[in-house]
C-alpha positions as CSV (number, residue, x, y, z in Angstrom):
1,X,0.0,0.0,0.0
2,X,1.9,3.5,-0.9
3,X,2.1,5.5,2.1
4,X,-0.5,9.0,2.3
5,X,1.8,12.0,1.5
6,X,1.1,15.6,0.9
7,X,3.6,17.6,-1.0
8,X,4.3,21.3,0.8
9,X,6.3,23.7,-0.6
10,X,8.3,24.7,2.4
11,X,8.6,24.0,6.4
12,X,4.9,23.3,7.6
13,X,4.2,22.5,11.4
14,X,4.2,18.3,11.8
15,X,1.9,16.6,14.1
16,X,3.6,15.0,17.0
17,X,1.1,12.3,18.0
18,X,1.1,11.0,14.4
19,X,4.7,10.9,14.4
20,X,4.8,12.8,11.3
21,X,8.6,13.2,9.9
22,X,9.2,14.7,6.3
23,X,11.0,12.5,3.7
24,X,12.9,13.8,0.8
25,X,12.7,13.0,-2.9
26,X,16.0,13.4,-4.9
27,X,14.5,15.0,-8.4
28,X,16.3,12.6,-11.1
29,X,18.8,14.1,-13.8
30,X,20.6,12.3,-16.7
31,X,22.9,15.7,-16.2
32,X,25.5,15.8,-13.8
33,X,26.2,19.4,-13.8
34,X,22.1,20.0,-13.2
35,X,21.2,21.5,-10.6
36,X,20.2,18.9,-7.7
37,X,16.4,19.3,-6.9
38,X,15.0,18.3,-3.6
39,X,11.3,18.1,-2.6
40,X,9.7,17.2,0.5
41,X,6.5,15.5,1.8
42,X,5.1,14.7,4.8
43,X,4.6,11.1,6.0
44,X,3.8,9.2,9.6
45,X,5.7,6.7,10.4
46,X,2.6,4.6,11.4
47,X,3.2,4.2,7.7
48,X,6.1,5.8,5.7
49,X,6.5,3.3,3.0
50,X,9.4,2.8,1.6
51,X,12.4,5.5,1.9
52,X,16.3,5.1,2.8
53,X,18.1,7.3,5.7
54,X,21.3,8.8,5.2
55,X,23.8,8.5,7.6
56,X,26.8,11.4,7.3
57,X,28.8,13.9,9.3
58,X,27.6,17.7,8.6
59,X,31.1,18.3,8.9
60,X,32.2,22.3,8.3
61,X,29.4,24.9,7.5
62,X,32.2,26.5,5.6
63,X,31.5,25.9,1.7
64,X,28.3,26.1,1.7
65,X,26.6,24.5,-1.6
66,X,23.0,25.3,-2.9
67,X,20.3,23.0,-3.8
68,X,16.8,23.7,-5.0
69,X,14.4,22.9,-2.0
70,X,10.7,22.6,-2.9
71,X,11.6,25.6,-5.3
72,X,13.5,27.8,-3.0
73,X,17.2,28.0,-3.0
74,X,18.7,26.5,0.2
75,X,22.4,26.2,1.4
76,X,23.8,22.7,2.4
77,X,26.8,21.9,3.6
78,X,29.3,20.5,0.8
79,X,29.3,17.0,1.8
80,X,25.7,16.7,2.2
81,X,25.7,18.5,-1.5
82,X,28.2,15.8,-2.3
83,X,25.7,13.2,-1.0
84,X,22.6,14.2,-2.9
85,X,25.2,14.7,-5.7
86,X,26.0,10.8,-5.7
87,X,22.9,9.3,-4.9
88,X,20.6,10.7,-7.9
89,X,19.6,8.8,-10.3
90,X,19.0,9.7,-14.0
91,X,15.6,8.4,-13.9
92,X,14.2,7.3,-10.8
93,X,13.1,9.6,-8.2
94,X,15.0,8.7,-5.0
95,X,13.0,8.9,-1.5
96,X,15.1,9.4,1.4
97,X,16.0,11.1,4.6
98,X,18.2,13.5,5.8
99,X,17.7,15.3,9.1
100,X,19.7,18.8,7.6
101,X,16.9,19.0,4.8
102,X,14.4,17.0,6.6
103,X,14.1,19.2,9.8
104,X,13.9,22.6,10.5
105,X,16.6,23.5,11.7
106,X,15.6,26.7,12.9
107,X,12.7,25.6,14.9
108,X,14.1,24.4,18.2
109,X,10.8,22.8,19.1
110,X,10.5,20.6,15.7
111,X,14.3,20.0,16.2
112,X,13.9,18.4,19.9
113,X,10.3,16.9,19.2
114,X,12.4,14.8,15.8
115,X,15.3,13.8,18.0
116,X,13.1,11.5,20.2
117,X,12.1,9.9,16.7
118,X,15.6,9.2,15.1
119,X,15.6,5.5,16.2
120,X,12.5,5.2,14.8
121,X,13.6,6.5,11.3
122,X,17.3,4.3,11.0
123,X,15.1,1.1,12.2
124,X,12.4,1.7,9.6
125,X,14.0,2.7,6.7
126,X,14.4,0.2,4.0
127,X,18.5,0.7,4.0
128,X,21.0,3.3,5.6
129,X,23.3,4.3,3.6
130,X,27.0,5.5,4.9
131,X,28.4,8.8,3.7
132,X,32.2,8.9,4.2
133,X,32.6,11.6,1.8
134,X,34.9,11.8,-1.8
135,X,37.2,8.9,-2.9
136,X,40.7,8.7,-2.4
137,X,43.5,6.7,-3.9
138,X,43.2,4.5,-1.0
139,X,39.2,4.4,-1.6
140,X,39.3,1.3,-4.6
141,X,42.0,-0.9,-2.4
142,X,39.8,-0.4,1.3
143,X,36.7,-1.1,-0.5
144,X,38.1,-4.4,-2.0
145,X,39.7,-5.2,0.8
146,X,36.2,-5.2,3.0
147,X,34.8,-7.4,0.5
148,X,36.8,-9.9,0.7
149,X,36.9,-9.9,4.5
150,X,33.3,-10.1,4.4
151,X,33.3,-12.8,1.8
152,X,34.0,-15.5,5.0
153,X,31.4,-17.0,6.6
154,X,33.2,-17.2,10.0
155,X,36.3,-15.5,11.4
156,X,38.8,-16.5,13.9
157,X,42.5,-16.6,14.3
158,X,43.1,-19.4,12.3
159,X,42.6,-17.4,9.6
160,X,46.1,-15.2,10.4
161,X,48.1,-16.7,8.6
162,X,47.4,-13.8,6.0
163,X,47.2,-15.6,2.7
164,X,46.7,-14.4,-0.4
165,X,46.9,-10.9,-2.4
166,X,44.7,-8.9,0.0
167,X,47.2,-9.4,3.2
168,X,49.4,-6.7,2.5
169,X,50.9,-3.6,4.0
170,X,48.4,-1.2,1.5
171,X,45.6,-2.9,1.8
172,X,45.9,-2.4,5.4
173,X,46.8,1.4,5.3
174,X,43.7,1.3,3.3
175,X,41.4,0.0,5.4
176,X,43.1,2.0,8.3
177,X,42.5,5.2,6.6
178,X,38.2,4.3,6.3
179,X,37.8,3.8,9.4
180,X,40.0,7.1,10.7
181,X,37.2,9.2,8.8
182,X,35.7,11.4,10.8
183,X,32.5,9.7,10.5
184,X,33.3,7.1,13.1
185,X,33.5,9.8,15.7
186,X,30.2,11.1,15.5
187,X,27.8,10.3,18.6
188,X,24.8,10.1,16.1
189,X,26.3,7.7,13.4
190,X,26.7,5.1,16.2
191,X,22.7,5.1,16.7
192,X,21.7,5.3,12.9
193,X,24.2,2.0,11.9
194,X,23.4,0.0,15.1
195,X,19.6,0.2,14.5
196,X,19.9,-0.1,10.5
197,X,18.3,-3.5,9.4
198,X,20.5,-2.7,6.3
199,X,23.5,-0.7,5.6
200,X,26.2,-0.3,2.8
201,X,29.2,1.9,2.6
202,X,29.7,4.4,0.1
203,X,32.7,7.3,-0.4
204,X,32.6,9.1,-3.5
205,X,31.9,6.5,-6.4
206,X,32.9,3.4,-4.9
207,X,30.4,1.4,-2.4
208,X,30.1,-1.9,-0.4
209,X,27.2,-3.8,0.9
210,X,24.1,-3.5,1.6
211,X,24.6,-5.9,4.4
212,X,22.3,-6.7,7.0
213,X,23.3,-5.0,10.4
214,X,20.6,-5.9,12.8
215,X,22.3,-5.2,16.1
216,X,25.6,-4.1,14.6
217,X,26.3,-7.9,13.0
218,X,28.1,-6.3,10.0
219,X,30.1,-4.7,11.6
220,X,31.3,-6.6,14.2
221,X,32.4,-9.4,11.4
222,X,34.7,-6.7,10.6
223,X,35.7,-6.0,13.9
224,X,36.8,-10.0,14.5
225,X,38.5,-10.3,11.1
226,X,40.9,-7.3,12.2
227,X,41.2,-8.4,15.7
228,X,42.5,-12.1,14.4
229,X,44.8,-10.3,12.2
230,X,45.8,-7.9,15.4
231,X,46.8,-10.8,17.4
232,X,49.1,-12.7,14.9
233,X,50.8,-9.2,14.1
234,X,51.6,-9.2,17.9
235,X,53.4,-12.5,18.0
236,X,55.4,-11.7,15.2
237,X,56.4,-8.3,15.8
238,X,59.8,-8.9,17.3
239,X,60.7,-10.6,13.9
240,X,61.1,-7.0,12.5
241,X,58.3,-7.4,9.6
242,X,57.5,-4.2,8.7
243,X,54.2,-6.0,7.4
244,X,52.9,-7.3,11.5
245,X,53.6,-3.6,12.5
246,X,51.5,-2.1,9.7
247,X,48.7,-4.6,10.5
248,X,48.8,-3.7,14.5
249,X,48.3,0.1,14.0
250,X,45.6,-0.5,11.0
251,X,43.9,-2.4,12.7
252,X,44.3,-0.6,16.0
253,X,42.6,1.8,14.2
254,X,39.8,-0.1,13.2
255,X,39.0,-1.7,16.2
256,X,39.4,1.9,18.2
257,X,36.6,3.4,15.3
258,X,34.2,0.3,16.2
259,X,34.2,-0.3,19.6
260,X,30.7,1.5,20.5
261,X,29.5,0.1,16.8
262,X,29.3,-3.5,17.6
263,X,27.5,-3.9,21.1
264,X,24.8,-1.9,22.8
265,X,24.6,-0.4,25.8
266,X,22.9,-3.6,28.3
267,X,20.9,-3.7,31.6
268,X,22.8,-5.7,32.5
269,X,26.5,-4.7,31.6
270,X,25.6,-0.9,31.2
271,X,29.6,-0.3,31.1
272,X,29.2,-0.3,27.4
273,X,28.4,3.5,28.1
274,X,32.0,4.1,28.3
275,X,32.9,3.7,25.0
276,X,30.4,6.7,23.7
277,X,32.8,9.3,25.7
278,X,35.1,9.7,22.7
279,X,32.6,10.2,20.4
280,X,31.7,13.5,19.5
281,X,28.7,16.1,18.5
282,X,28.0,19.5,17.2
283,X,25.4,20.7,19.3
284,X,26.4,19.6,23.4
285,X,22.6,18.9,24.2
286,X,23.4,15.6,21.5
287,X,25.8,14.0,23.4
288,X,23.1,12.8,25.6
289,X,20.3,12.8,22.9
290,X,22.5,10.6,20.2
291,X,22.7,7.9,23.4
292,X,18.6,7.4,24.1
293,X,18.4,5.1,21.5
294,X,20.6,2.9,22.3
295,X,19.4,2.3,25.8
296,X,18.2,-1.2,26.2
297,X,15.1,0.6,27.9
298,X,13.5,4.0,27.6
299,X,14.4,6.2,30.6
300,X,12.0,8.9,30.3
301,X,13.7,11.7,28.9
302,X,11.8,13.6,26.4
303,X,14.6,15.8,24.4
304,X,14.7,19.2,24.2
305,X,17.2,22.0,23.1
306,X,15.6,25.0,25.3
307,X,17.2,23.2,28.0
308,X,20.1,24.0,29.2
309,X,23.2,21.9,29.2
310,X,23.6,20.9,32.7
311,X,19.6,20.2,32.9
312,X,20.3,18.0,30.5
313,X,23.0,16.2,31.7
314,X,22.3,15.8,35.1
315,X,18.7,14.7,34.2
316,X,20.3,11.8,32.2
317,X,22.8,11.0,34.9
318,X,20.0,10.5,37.5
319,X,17.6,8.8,35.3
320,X,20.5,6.4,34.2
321,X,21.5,6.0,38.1
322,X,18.0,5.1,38.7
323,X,17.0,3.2,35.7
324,X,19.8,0.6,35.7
325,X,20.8,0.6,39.3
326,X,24.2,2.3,38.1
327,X,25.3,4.4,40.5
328,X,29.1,3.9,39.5
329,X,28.3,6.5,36.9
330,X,29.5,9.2,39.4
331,X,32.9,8.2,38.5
332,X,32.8,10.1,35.3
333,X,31.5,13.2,37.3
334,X,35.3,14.6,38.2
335,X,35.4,17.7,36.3
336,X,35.7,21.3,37.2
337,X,32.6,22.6,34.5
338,X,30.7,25.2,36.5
339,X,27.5,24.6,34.8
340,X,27.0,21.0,35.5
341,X,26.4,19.6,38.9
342,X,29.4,18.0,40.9
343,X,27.8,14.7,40.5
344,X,27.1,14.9,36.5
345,X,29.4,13.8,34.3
346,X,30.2,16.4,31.8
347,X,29.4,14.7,28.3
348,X,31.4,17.2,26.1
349,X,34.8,16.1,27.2
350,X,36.5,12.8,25.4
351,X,37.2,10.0,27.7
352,X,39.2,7.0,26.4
353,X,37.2,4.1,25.5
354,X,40.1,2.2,26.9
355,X,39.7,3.5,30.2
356,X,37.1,1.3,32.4
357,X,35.4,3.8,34.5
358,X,32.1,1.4,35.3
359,X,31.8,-2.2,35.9
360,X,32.3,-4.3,33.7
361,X,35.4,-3.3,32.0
362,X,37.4,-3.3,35.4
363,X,39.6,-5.6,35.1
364,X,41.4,-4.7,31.9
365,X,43.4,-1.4,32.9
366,X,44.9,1.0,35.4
367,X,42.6,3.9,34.2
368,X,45.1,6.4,34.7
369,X,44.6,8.8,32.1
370,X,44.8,13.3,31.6
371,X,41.1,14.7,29.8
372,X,41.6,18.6,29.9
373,X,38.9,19.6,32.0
374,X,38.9,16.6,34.2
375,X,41.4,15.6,37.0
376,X,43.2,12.8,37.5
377,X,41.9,9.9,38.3
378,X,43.4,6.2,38.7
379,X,41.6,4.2,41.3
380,X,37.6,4.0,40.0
381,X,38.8,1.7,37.7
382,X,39.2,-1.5,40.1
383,X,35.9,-1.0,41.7
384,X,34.8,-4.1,41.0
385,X,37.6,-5.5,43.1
386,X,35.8,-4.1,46.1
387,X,32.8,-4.1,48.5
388,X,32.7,-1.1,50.3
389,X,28.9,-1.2,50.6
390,X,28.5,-4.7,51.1
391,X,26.6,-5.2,48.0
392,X,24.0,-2.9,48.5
393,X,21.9,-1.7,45.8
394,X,21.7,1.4,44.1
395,X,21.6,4.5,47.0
396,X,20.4,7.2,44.3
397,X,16.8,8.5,45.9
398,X,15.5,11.8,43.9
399,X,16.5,15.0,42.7
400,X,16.0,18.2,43.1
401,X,17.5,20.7,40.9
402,X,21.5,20.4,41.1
403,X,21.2,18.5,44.4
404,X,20.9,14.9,44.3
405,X,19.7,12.6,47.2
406,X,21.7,9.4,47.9
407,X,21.7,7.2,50.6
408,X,25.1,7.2,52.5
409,X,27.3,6.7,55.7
410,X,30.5,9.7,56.2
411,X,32.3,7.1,58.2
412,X,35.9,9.6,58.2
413,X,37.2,12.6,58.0
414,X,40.8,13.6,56.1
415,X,43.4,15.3,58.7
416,X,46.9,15.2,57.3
417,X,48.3,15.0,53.5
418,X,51.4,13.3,52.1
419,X,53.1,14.6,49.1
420,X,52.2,13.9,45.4
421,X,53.4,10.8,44.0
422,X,55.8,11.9,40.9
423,X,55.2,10.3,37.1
424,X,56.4,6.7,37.2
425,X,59.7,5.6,37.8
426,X,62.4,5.5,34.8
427,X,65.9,5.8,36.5
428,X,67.6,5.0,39.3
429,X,67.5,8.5,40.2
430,X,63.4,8.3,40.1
431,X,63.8,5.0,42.4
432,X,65.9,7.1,45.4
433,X,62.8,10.1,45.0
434,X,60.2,7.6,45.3
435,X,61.5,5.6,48.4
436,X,62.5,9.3,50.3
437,X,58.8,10.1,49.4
438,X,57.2,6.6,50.8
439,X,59.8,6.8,53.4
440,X,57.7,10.4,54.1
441,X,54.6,9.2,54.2
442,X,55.2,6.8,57.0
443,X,57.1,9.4,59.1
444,X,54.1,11.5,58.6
445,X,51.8,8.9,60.4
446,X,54.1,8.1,63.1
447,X,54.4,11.8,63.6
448,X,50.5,12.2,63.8
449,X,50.6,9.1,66.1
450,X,53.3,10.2,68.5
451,X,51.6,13.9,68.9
452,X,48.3,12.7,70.1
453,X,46.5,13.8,66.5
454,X,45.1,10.1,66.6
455,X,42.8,10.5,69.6
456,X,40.1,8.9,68.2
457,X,42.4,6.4,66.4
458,X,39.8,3.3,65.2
459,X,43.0,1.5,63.6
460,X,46.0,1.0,66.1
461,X,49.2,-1.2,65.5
462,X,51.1,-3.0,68.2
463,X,54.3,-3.3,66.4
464,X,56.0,-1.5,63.3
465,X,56.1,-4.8,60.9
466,X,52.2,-4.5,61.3
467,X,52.0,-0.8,60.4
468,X,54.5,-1.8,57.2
469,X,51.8,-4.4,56.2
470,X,48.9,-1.9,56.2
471,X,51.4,0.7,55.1
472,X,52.2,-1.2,51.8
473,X,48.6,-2.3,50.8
474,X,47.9,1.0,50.8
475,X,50.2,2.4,48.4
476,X,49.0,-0.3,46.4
477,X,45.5,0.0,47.0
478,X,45.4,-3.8,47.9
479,X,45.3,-5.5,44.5
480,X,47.8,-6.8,42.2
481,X,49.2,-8.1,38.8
482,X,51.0,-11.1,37.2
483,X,54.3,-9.5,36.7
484,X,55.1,-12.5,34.5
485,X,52.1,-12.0,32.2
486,X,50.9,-8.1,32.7
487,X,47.6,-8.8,30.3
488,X,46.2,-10.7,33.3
489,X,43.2,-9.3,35.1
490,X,44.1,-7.4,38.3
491,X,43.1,-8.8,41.4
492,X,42.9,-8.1,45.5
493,X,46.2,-9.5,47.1
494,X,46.7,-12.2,49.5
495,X,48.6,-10.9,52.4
496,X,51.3,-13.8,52.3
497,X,51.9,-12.4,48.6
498,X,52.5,-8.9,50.2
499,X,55.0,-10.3,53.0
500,X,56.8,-12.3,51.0
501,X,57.3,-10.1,47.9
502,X,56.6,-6.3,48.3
503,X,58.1,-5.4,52.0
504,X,61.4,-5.5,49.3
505,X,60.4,-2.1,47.7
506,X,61.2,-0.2,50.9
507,X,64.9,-1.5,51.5
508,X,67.5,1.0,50.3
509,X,69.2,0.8,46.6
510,X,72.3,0.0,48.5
511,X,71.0,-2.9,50.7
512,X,69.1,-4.7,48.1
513,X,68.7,-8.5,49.0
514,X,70.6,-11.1,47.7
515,X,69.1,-11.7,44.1
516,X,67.2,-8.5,43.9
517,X,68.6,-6.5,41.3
518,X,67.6,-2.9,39.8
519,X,65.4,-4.3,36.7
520,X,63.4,-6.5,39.5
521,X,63.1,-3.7,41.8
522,X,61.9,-1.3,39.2
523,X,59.3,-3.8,38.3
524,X,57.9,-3.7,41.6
525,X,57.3,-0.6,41.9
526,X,55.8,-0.6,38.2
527,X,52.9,-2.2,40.3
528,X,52.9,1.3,43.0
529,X,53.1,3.5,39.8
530,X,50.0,2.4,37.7
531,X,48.0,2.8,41.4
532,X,50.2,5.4,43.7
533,X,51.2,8.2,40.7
534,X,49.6,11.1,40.6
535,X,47.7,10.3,43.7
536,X,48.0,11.9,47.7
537,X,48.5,9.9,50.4
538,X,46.2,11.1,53.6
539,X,45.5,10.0,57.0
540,X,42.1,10.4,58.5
541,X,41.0,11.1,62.1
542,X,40.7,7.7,62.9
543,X,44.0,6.7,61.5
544,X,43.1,5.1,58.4
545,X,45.6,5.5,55.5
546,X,44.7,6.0,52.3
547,X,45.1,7.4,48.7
548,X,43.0,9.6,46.5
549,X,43.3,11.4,42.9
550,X,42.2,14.9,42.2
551,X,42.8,18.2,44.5
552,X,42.2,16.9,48.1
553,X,41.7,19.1,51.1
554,X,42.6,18.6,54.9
555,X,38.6,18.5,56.4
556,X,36.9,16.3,52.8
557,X,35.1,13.8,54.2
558,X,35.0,9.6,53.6
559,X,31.4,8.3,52.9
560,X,30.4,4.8,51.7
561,X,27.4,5.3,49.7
562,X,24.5,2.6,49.2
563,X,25.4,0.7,46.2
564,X,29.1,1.8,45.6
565,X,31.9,-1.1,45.7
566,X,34.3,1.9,46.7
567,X,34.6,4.6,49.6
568,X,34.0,7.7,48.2
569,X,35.6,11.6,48.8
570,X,32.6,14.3,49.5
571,X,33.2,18.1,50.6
572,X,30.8,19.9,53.0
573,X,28.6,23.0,51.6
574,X,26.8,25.3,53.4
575,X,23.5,23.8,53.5
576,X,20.2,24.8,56.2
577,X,19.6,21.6,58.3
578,X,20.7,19.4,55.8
579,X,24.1,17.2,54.9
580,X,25.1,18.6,51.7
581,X,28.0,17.6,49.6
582,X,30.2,18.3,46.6
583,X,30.7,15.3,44.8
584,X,34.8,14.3,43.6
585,X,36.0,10.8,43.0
586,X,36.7,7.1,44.4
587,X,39.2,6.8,47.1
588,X,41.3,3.7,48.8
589,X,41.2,3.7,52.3
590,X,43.1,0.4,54.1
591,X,41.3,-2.0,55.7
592,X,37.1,-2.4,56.9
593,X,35.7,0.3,54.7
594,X,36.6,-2.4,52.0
595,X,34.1,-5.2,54.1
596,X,37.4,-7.5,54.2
């Protein structure tokens, strides 16, 4: 049945509850120098018939390019000119959507009421089709390349032996050079491929697919193919073959364009979030907005761009909090923005997809990493190694404005600061700073001790070799690595481990034991650099040790909030009968706050 349409000259008002959208219509012409001729109509997606969606960066507003719009001349940008340029046909009228053309961009209203509709229009359209933009030399080898990757029915490693004309250096500084376009980057484009039923490739004249992509399947079969071929570049790279290290950074590549292509964000693995932080968007309100869609659940938020940025945000972040019983997402909120709520994270700034800030991806790095305009953080990584609230569930309660409610216990209070830990150790040099600086922080204890500052002192030692113990989990925040196979998951330490093996790291260079050379001492502290660096060592009222990232204060309080595997660092506000707090970051603290 051919959907009801009306054509309209211009922008008309669309009727929400009929989910009304407007679909273009690519005028044909046989002559490529014509004039490209647009005209729209309006349609409900109760029933749209049949119509593609294009999926393309706006890229630069600088050269501009005119089409002719239902009669009236209208500037696009010069890819989307490109585009439209491409896909018309000398004879057949071509129905599709584009939301530049198919919006009105100047009505902020339409604009927010059509956001909440994008999944809607990728998972309905007939195909999607992928813009990358003009060909380059490169284009022709990528594009074979990708078919013949997808030309297996199944990928794995034993396919790395490489075989064959395609396994080459320039095939691979092909395919590395697709997937750098910008078009990977783009918070939108990951919504509009995942929910595609269909989607093929094109840049300039050359294309691939369609191929189905239900749930990203597509590309995730490239994903695996370049993974198998990552792995055997790794074994052989200390042969020298220029080839295996030409196939690692390719295919790095790749696999750093795809990661939030090929798996949605779960209920129950929500982590997946993470990945979206290094994508990007034009307008800030989007980097929230390009995310609904992919939500295994609706959360309630209707969009809209009269809002202002930290409303936005900090609505998402609760309703995500309370949605999926993911209150770990206040480790992303360590930033110094002044419009957005202490708690919120702030969506505009890039954060490494590599970087496991919820759970889920714990295990698989140190998560010490620098994002201008957030601080330092290395221990909200291991969370998962942790219990702090004894597997409590989710403490977020309500909001009200910039305040959020969550259920909590301040348990300590900070009363003494160590010095900074340096960058990690490279010399011998670096070693002698780092043991005057642990040496340090235990005089700063037993000074605190000795003075009376301890009063209230919940944690007391009865001999030194006791205080060493707690003193050395600390600065290692009580977990651990195979130092024989470093690619092993981290995990919490047995204490014989820490007798037997790390007590070494605080003998002098000079007095090293029998068998303990430099190499094996500077690998031991390897373990306090990916934890300790960059972080303060404090000591609270009660005597507790601990370390924390990010500008700490004498007076910040410890609190274990409902839910998180992790004590947490809050700071007092002036607040009317009530405990209020500014929200910073994940902190160790040695011993029961972790429910050992």
């Amino acid at each position: 049945m051919a959907a009801a349409s009306t054509l309209i000259p211009i922008y008309h008002p669309l009727d929400t509850k009929q989910k009304e959208i407007r679909i273009a219509t690519i005028v044909p012409n046989p002559d490529i120098t014509a004039p490209i001729e647009v005209n729209l109509e309006v349609v409900s997606l109760f029933l749209p018939g049949q119509y593609a969606a294009l999926s393309y960066c706006w890229a630069s507003l600088e050269g501009t390019r005119d089409i002719i719009l239902c009669g009236h001349k209208t500037s696009v940008t010069k890819n989307l000119w490109e585009a439209l340029r491409q896909f018309r046909s000398e004879r057949v009228p071509i129905r599709i959507w584009m939301d530049a053309v198919c919006i009105n961009q100047d009505d902020v209203m339409e604009r927010s009421s059509q956001v909440g509709l994008m999944r809607d229009v990728y998972s309905m359209a007939t195909a999607v089709l992928v813009w990358l933009g003009p060909a380059t030399r490169q284009t022709e080898i990528a594009f074979g390349f990708l078919n013949f990757i997808m030309s297996f029915d199944s990928v794995d490693v034993s396919l790395d032996e490489m075989p064959g004309e395609f396994n080459t250096a320039a095939h691979f500084l092909a395919l590395g050079e697709i997937f750098r376009n910008v078009y990977w980057r783009r918070r939108w484009t990951t919504q509009e491929t995942h929910v595609a039923r269909s989607m093929s490739i094109h840049c300039g004249t050359f294309s691939i697919g369609p191929y189905s992509n239900l749930n990203g399947c597509w590309l995730r079969h490239v994903t695996q193919y370049t993974d198998s071929c990552q792995a055997i570049a790794r074994r052989h790279l200390g042969g020298g073959n220029t080839l295996y290290k030409t196939v690692l950074a390719e295919t790095s590549a790749v696999s750093s364009a795809l990661i939030v292509y090929v798996d949605p964000i779960r209920a129950e693995n929500p982590s997946h979030l993470n990945g979206f932080f290094r994508t990007e968007a034009s307008v800030a309100h989007d980097y929230v907005y390009g995310l609904l869609g992919l939500l295994p659940e609706d959360i309630g938020i209707i969009p809209s761009y009269s809002l202002s940025v930290g409303e936005v945000f900090a609505d998402f972040a609760f309703r995500f909090m309370k949605q999926f019983g993911m209150i770990q997402l206040l480790h992303l909120a360590n930033h110094n923005a002044s419009d957005i709520p202490s708690w919120a994270p702030d969506f505009r700034h890039q954060m490494l997809a590599s970087v496991p800030m919820l759970p889920g991806d714990s295990n698989k790095g140190s998560g010490a990493t620098e994002i201008p305009g957030y601080k330092i953080r290395l221990l909200g990584s291991h969370e998962s190694l942790y219990n702090a609230s004894a597997g409590s569930s989710c403490g977020v309660r309500s909001r009200t404005g910039d305040v959020l409610a969550v259920s909590g216990l301040v348990v300590d209070r900070i009363i003494a600061l160590g010095d900074v830990m340096n960058d990690p150790v490279d010399s011998r040099g670096d070693l002698v700073q780092t043991f005057k600086l642990l040496a340090g922080w235990q005089d700063l204890y037993q000074k605190l001790s000795q003075e009376g500052a301890l009063d209230n002192q919940a944690v007391r030692y009865d001999n030194h070799f006791q205080f060493m113990m707690d003193f050395v989990f600390t600065v290692c925040a009580d977990i651990s690595q195979d130092f024989n196979d470093p690619h092993r998951p981290w995990r919490r330490c047995p204490r014989a481990e820490f007798e037997e093996y790390m007590l070494g790291l605080f003998w002098e260079p000079s007095s090293y034991p029998e068998g303990i050379t430099w190499e094996d001492m500077k690998l031991r502290l390897t373990w306090i650099d990916l934890l300790a660096a960059r972080n303060t060592f404090f000591i609270t009222s009660s005597g507790r040790m601990g370390l924390a990232p990010g500008e700490i204060r004498v007076g910040d309080h410890i609190c274990i909030l409902a839910g998180m595997r992790m004590p947490v660092r809050l700071r007092g506000v002036q607040a009317e009968g009530q405990s209020r707090f500014t929200y910073h970051e994940p902190v160790y603290v040695q011993g029961e706050l972790h429910n050992d």
